[in-house]
N, C-alpha and C positions, 0 to 999 in steps of 0.2 A: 504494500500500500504506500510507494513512497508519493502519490499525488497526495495522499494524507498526510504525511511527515511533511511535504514542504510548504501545505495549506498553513500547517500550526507554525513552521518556522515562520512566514511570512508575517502571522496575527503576534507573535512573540516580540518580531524587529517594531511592528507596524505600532507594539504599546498599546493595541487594543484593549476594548472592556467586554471582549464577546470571544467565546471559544465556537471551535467547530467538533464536533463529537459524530463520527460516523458508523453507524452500527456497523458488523459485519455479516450479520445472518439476519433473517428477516424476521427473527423473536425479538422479542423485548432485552435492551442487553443490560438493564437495570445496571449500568455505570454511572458514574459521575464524573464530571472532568471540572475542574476549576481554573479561572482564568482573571486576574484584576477585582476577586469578589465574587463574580458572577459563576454561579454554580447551573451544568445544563445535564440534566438525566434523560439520555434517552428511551422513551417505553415504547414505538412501536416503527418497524421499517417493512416496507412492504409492497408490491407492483402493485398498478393499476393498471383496471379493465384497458385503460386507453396504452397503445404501445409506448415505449417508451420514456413514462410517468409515474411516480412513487408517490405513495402518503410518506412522511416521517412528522412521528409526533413527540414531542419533551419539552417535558418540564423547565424550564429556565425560573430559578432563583436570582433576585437582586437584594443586594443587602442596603442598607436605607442610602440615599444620596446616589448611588452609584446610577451609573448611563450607560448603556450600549452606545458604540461608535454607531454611526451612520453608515448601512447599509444595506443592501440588495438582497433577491433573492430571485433563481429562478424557477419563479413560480408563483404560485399564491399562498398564501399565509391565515387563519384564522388565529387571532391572538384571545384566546379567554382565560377571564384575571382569576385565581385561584384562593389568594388573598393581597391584602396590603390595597396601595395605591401605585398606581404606575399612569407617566406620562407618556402619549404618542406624540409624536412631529412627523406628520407624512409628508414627504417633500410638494410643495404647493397648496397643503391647508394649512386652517389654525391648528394649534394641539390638542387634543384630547385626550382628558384625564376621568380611566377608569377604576374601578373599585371591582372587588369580588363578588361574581357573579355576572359580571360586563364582560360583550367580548368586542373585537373588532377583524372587520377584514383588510387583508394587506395586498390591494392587487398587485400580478408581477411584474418586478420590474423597478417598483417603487421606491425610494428612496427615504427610511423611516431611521431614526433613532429614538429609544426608550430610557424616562427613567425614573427610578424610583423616588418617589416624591414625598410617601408617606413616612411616617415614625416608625416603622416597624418593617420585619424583611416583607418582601412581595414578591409573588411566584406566581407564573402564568406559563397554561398548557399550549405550545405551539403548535401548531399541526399545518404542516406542509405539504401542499399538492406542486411537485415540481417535477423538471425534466430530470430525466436517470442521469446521472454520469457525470454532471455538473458540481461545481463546487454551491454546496447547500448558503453558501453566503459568501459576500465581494463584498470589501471597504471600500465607502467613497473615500 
């Protein structure tokens, strides 16, 4: 897997607030990988009916204050808040600040960074409908 080895090197030099965590088998790989705070578990990797397209869904943990860099995805996104508070900025709207129980969609392509805003940690289930083979995230 060294396209994986050199994703992480790159988010390592680049000082990012966001890990990339890529299953290997298409179960649940109940890991956790930490990066600047931000903790991402992923629970589910999997094809879709459509060729060439996956779900991957996890967990992402923010600890209070922290932000994801601003970036990509190819594909689309539902983000729902699991708890805490958490900021969106999607590239070309205002921000949106959700609470647990709230979700939102990230069409692909889009240009979003998150961050936690509340007093307490916040964790939200990503679930990702993207193209196979791609890197699951790109820093602006």
């Amino acid at each position: 897997m060294k396209t994986t080895r050199l994703i992480a090197a790159a988010m390592l030099i680049a000082g990012s607030g966001l890990t990339l965590q890529l299953a290997q088998a298409q179960q649940p790989t109940n890991q956790v990988m930490q990066f600047s705070g931000i903790g991402r578990t992923d629970v589910l990797r999997n094809d879709l009916s459509q060729l060439g397209r996956e779900v991957i869904q996890t967990r992402v943990d923010f600890p209070p204050g922290v932000t994801a860099a601003a970036h990509t995805h190819p594909g689309e996104e539902v983000a729902y808040i699991l708890e805490g508070t958490l900021e969106y900025n999607l590239e070309g709207r205002p921000p949106i600040t959700l609470k647990a129980g709230e979700a939102l969609f990230i069409p692909s392509g889009t240009a979003h960074w998150v961050r936690n805003v509340g007093p307490g940690k916040a964790s939200e289930l990503a679930t990702y409908l993207v193209e196979k083979g791609k890197p699951l995230v790109t820093f602006k």
